[in-house]
C-alpha positions as YAML, in Angstrom:
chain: A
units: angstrom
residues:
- id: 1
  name: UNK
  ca: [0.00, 0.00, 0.00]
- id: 2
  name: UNK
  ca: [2.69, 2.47, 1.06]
- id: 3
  name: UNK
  ca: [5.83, 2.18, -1.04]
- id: 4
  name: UNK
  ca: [8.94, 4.18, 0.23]
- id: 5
  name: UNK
  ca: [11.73, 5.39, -1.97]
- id: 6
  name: UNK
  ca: [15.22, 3.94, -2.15]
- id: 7
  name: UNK
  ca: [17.13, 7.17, -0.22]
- id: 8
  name: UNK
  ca: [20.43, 4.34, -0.21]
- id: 9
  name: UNK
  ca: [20.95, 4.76, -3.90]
- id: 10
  name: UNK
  ca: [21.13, 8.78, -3.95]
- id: 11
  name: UNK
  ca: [23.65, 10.45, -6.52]
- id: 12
  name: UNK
  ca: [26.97, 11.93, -4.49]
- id: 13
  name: UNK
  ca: [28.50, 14.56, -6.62]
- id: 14
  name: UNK
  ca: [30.80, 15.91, -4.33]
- id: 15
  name: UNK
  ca: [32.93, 13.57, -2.14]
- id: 16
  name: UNK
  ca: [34.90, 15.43, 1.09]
- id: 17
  name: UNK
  ca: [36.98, 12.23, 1.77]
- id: 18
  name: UNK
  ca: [37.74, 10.92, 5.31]
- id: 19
  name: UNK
  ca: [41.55, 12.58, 5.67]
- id: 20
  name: UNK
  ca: [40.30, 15.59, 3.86]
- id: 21
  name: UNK
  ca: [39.51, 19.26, 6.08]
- id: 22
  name: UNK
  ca: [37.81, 22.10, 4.28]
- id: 23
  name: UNK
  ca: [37.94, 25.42, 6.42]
- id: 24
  name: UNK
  ca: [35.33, 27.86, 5.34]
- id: 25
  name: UNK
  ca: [32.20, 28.23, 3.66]
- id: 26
  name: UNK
  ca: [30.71, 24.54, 1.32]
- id: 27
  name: UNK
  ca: [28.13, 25.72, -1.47]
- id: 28
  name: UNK
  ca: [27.13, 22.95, -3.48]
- id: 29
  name: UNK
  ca: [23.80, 21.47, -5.49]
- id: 30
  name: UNK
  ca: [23.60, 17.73, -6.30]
- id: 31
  name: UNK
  ca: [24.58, 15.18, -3.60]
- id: 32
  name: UNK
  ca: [27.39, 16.00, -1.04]
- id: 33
  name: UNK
  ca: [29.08, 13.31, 0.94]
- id: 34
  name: UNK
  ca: [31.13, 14.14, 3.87]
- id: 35
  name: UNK
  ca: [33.76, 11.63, 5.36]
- id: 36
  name: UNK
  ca: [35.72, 14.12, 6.86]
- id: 37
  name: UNK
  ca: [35.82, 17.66, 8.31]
- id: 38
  name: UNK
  ca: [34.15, 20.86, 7.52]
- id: 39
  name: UNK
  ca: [34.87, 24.27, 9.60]
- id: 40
  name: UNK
  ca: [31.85, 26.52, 7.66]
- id: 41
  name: UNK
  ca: [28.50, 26.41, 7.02]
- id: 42
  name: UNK
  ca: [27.30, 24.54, 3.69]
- id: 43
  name: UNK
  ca: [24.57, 25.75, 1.76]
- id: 44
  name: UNK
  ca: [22.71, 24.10, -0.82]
- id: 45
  name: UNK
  ca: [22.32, 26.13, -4.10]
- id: 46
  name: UNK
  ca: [18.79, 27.65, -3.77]
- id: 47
  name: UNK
  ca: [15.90, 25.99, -5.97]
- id: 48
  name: UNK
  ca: [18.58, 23.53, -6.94]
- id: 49
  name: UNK
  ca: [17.84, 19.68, -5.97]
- id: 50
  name: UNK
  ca: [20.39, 18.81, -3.66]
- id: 51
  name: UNK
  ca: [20.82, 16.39, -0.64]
- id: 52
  name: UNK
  ca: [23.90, 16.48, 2.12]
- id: 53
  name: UNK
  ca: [24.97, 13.39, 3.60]
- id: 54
  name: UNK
  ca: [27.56, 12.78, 6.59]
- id: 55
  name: UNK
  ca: [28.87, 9.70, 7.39]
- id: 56
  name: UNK
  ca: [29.35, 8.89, 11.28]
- id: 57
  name: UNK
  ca: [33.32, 9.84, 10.52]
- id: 58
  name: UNK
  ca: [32.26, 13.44, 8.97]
- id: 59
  name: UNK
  ca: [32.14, 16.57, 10.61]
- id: 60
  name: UNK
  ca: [30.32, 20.29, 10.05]
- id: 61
  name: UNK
  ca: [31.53, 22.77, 12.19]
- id: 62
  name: UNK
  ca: [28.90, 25.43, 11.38]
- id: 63
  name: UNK
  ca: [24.83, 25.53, 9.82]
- id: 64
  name: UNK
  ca: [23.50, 23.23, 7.33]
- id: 65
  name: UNK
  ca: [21.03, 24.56, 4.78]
- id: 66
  name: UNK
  ca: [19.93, 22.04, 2.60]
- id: 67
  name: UNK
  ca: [16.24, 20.74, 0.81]
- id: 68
  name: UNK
  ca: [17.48, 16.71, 2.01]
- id: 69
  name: UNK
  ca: [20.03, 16.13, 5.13]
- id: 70
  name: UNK
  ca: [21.04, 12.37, 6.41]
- id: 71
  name: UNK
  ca: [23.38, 12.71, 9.23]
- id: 72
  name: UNK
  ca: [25.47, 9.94, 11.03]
- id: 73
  name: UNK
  ca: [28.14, 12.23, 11.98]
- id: 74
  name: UNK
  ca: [28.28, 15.41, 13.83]
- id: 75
  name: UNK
  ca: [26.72, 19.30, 13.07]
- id: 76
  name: UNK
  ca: [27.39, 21.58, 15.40]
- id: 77
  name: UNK
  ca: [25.39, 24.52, 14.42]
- id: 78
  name: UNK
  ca: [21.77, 24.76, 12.92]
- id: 79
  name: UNK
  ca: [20.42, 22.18, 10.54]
- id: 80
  name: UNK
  ca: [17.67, 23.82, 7.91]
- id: 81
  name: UNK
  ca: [16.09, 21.15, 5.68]
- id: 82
  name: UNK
  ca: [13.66, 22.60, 3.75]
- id: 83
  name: UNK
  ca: [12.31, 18.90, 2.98]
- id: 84
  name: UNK
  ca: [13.19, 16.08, 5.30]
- id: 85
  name: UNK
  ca: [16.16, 15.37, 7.86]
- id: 86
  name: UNK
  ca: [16.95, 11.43, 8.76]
- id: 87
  name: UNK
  ca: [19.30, 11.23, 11.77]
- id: 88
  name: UNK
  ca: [21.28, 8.08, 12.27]
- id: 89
  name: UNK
  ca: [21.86, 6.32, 15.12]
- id: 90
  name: UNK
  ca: [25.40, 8.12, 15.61]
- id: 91
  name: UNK
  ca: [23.76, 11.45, 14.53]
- id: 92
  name: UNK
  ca: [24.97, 14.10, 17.03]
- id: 93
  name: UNK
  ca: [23.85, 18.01, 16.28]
- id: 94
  name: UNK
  ca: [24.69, 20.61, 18.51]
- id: 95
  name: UNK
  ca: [21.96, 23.41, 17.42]
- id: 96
  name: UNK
  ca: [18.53, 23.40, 16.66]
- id: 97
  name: UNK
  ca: [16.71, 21.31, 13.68]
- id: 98
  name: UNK
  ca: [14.13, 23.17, 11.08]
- id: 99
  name: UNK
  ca: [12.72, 20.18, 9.28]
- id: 100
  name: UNK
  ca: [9.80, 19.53, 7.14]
- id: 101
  name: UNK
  ca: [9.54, 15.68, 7.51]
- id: 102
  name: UNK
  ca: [12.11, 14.07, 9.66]
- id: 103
  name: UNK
  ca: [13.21, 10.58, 10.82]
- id: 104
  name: UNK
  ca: [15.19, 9.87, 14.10]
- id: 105
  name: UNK
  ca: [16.85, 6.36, 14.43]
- id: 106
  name: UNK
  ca: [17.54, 5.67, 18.49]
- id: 107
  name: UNK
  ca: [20.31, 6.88, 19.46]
- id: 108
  name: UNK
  ca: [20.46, 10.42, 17.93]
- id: 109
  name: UNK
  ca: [21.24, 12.98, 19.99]
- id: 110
  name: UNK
  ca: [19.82, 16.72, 19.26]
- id: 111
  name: UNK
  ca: [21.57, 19.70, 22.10]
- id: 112
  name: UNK
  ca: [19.12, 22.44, 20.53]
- id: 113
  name: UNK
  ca: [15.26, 22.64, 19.04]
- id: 114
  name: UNK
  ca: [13.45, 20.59, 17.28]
- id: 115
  name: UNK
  ca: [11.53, 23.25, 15.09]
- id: 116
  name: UNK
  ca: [9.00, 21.74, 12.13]
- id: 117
  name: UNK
  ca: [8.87, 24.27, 9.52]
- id: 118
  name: UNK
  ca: [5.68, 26.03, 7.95]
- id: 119
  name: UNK
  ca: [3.52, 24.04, 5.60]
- id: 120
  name: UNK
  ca: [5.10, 20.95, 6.91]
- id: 121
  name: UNK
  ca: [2.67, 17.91, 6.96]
- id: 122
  name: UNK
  ca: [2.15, 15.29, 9.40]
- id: 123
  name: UNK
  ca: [0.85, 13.49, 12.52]
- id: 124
  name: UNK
  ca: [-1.64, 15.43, 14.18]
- id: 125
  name: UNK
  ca: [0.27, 17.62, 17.39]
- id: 126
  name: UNK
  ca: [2.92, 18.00, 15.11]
- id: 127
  name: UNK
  ca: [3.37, 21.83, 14.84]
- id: 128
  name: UNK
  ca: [3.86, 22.01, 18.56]
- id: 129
  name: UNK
  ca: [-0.47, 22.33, 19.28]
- id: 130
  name: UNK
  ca: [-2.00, 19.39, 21.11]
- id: 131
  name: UNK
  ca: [-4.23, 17.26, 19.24]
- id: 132
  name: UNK
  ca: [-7.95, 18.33, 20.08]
- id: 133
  name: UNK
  ca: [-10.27, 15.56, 22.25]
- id: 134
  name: UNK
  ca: [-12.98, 13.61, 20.39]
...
C-alpha cells in the first residue's frame, strides 16, 4: 500500500573524503558526501535539488542549509532542511533542527530545538499544538 523510496541509492556529486579538512564556507547542489571535516556552514544552491549526507566519521563545524540532510556524523550549528532530515543512530547536532519531515533512528542525539517548519505535513500535534479531544 505504502511504497517508500530507495534514499540508499542517492547520486553523491561531491565527495569530502575521510583525511580531507575544508575550512570555510561549502556551497554545493547535487549530492554531497562528507567523510571528513568541515569548519563553515554549507549551503545548498537555492531551488537547486540537492541532498547532504555525513557519514558517522564526517564533521560540520557550522549551519546546514539544505532541501534533504542524512546525518550519522556530527553538526554543530543549525540544521535547515527545507524537505526532510533522517538522523542516524550516531547522529549528534549541537543546534537546533528546522525540518519539514524528519526521521530519528535511536540513538540520535539533538543539544538544541526541534523546530518543524511552515507548511510541513504530518501526525496530528505535530506543529507544537495538542491534538484536540474527540
Amino acid at each position: 500500500m505504502f511504497k517508500r523510496r530507495n534514499r540508499s541509492a542517492a547520486r553523491i556529486d561531491t565527495l569530502i573524503g575521510r583525511s580531507a579538512r575544508v575550512e570555510g564556507d561549502v556551497v554545493f547542489a547535487g549530492g554531497l558526501h562528507v567523510d571528513g571535516a568541515i569548519s563553515g556552514n554549507v549551503r545548498a544552491i537555492a531551488d537547486a535539488p540537492a541532498m547532504l549526507s555525513v557519514s558517522e566519521h564526517g564533521v560540520v563545524e557550522g549551519s546546514v542549509e539544505a532541501p534533504q540532510v542524512v546525518l550519522n556524523g556530527k553538526v554543530s550549528g543549525d540544521i535547515v532542511a527545507t524537505e526532510r532530515v533522517v538522523l542516524g543512530a550516531r547522529a549528534r547536532v549541537q543546534g537546533n533542527v528546522h525540518y519539514g519531515v524528519i526521521e530519528m533512528a535511536l540513538g540520535a542525539e539533538i543539544n538544541g530545538k526541534l523546530m518543524p517548519r511552515n507548511g510541513s505535513s504530518g501526525a496530528a500535534g505535530a506543529t507544537g499544538t495538542p491534538p484536540k479531544p474527540l
